[in-house]
Short mmCIF file of the C-alpha atoms (twelve columns), coordinates in Angstrom:
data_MODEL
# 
_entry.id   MODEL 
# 
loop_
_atom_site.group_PDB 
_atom_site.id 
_atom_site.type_symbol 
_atom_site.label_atom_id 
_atom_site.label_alt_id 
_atom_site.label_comp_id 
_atom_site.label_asym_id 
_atom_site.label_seq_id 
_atom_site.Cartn_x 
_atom_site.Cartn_y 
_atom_site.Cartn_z 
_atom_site.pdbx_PDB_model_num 
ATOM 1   C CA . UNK A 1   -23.867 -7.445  20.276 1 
ATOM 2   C CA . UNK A 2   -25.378 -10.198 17.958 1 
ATOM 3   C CA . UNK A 3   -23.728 -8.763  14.751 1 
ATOM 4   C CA . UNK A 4   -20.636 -8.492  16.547 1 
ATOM 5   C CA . UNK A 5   -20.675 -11.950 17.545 1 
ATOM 6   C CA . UNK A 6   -21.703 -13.037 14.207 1 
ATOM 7   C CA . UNK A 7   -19.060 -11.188 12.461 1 
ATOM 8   C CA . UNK A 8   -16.075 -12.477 14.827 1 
ATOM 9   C CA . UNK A 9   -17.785 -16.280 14.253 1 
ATOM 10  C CA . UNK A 10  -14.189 -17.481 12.906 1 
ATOM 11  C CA . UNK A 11  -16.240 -20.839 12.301 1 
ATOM 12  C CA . UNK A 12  -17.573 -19.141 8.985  1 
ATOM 13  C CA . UNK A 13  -15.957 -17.440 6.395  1 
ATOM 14  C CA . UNK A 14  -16.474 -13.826 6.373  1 
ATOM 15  C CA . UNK A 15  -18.957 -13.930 3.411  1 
ATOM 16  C CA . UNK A 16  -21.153 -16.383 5.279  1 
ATOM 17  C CA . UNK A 17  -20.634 -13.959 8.208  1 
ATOM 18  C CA . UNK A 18  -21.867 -11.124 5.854  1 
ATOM 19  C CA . UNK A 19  -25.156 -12.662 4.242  1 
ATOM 20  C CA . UNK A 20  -25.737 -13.548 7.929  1 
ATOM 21  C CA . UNK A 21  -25.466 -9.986  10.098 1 
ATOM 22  C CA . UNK A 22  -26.927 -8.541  6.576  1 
ATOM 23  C CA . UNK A 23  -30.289 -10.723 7.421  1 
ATOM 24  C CA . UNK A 24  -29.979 -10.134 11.283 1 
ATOM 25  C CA . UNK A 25  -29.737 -6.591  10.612 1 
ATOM 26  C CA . UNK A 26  -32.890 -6.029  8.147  1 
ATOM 27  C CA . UNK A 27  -34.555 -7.933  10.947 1 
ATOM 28  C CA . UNK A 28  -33.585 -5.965  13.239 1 
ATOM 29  C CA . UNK A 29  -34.718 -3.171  11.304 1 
ATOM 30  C CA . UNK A 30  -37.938 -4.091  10.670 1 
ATOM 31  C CA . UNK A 31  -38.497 -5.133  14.082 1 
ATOM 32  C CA . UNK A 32  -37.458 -1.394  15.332 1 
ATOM 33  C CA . UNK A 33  -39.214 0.380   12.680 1 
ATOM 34  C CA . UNK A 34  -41.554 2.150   14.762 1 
ATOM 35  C CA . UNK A 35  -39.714 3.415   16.977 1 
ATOM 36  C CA . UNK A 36  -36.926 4.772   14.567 1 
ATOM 37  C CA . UNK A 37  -39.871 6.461   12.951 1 
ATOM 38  C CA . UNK A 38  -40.433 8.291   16.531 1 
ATOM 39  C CA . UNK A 39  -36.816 8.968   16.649 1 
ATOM 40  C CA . UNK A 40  -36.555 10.104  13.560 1 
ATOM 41  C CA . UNK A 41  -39.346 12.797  14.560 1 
ATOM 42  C CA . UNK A 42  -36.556 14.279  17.705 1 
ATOM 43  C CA . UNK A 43  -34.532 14.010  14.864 1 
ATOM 44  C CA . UNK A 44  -31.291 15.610  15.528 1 
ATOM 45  C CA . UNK A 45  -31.180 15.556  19.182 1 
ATOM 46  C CA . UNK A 46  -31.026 11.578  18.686 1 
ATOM 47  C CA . UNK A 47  -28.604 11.250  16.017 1 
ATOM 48  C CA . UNK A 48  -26.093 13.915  18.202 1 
ATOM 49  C CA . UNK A 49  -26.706 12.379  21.466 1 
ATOM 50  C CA . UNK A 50  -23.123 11.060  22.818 1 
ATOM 51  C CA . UNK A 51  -24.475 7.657   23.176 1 
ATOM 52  C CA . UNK A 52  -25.559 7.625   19.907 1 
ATOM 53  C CA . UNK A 53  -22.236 8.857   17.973 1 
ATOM 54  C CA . UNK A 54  -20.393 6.113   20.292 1 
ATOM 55  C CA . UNK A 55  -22.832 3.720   19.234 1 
ATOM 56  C CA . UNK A 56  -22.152 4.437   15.640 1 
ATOM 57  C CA . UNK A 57  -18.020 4.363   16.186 1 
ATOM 58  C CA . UNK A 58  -18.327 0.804   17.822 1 
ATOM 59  C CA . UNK A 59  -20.052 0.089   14.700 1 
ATOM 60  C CA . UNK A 60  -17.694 1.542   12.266 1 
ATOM 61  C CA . UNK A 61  -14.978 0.119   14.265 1 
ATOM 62  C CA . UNK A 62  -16.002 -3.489  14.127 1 
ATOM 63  C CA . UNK A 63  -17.171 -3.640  10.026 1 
ATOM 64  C CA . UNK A 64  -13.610 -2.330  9.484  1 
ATOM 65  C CA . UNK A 65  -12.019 -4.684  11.622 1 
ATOM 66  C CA . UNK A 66  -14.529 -7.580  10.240 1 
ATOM 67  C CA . UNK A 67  -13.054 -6.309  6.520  1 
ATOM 68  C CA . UNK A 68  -9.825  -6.411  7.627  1 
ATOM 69  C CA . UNK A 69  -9.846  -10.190 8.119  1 
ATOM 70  C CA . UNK A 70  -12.020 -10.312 4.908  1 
ATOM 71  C CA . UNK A 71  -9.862  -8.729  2.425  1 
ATOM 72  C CA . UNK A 72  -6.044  -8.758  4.496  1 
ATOM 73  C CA . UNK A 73  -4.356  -8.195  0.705  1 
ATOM 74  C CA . UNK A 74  -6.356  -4.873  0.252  1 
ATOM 75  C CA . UNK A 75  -4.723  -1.377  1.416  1 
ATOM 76  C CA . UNK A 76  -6.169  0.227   5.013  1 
ATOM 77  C CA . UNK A 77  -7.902  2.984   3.451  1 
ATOM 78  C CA . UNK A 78  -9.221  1.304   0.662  1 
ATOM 79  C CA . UNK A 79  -10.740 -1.517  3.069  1 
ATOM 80  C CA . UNK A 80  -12.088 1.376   5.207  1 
ATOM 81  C CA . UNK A 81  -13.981 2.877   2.275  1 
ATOM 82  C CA . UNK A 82  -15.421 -0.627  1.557  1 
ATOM 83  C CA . UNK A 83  -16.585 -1.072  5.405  1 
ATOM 84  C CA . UNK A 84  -18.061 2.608   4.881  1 
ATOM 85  C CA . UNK A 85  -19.694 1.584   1.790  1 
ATOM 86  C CA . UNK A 86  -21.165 -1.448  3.018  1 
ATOM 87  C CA . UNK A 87  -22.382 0.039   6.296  1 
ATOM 88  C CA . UNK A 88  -24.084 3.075   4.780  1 
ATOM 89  C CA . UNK A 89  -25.730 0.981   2.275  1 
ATOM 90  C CA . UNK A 90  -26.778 -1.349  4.851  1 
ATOM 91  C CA . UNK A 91  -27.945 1.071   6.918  1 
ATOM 92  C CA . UNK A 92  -30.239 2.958   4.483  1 
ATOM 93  C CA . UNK A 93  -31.192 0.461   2.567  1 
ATOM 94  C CA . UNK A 94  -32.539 -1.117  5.522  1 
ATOM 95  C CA . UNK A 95  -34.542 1.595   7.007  1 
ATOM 96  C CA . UNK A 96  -35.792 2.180   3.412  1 
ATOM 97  C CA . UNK A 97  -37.519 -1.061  3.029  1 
ATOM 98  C CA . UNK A 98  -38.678 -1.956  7.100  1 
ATOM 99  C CA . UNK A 99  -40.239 1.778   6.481  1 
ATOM 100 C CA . UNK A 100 -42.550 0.140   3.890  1 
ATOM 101 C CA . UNK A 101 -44.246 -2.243  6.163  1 
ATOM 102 C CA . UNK A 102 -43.327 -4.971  4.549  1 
ATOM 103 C CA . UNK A 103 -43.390 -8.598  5.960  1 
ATOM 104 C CA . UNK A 104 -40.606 -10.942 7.077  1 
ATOM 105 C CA . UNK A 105 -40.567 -13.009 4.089  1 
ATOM 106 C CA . UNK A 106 -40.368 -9.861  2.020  1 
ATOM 107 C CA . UNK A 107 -37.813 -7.821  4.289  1 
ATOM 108 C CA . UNK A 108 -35.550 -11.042 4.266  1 
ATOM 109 C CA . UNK A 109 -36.277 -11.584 0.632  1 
ATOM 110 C CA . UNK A 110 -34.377 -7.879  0.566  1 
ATOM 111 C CA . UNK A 111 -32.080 -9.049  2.902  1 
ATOM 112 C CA . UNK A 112 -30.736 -12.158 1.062  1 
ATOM 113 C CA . UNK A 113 -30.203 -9.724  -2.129 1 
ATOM 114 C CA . UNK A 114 -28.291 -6.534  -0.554 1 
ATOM 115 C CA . UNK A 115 -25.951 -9.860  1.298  1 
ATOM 116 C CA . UNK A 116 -25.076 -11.004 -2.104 1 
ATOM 117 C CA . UNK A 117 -24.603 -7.815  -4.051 1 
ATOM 118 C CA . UNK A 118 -22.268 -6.974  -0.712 1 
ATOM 119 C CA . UNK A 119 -20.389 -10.040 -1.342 1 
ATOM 120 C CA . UNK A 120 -19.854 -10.102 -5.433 1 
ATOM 121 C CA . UNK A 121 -18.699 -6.480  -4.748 1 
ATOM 122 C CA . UNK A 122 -16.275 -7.559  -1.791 1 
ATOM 123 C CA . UNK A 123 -15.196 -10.344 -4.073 1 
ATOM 124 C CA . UNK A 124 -13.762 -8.389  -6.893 1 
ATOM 125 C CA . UNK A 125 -11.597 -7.046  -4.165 1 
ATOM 126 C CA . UNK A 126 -10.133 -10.378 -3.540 1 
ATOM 127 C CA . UNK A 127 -9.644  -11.978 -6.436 1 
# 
């Protein structure tokens, strides 16, 4: 709910939206680390679980309509990839580093770097 209402925000332009859910996210993350370590050990009866695979499609479905306001110029399936490729590199990335134990400062520090290598790579899609 809080990176949905951060990426609808029309108040901010999308990148600002961006660098922001990115940092809310990583937060996020870290803040649920130890229990997606416990998850991770039911492992596939999570990840299958209806509620889960919905959870994941109202995902999906927001980051693609959050790109399609972002890059309107850019073809459907082209902005769909980019949502993908943001999302799954969010989404790793993120439960890569929060594994680690690292602190806030550090986990943000992470944060603030995937949000602007997101944002130079949506930006060549703009120009």
């Amino acid at each position: 709910g809080v990176l949905d209402e951060i990426l609808s925000d029309a108040g901010m332009n999308p990148l600002e939206r961006l660098r922001k859910a990115v940092l809310v996210f990583f937060r996020s993350e870290q803040q649920e680390a130890a229990l997606r370590t416990a998850l991770d050990d039911a492992g596939a009866l999570f990840r299958e679980a209806p509620e889960a695979v919905a959870f994941m499609n109202v995902i999906k479905t927001r980051m693609q309509k959050f790109f399609e306001e972002a890059l309107p110029g850019v073809a459907k399936d082209r902005r769909a990839l980019v949502s993908d490729v943001v999302l799954t590199s969010m989404g790793a990335t993120g439960e890569k580093i929060t594994a680690l134990g690292l602190d806030r400062r550090a986990v943000d520090t992470w944060a603030k770097e995937c949000a602007s290598m997101y944002c130079a790579y949506i930006a060549t899609f703009a120009s």
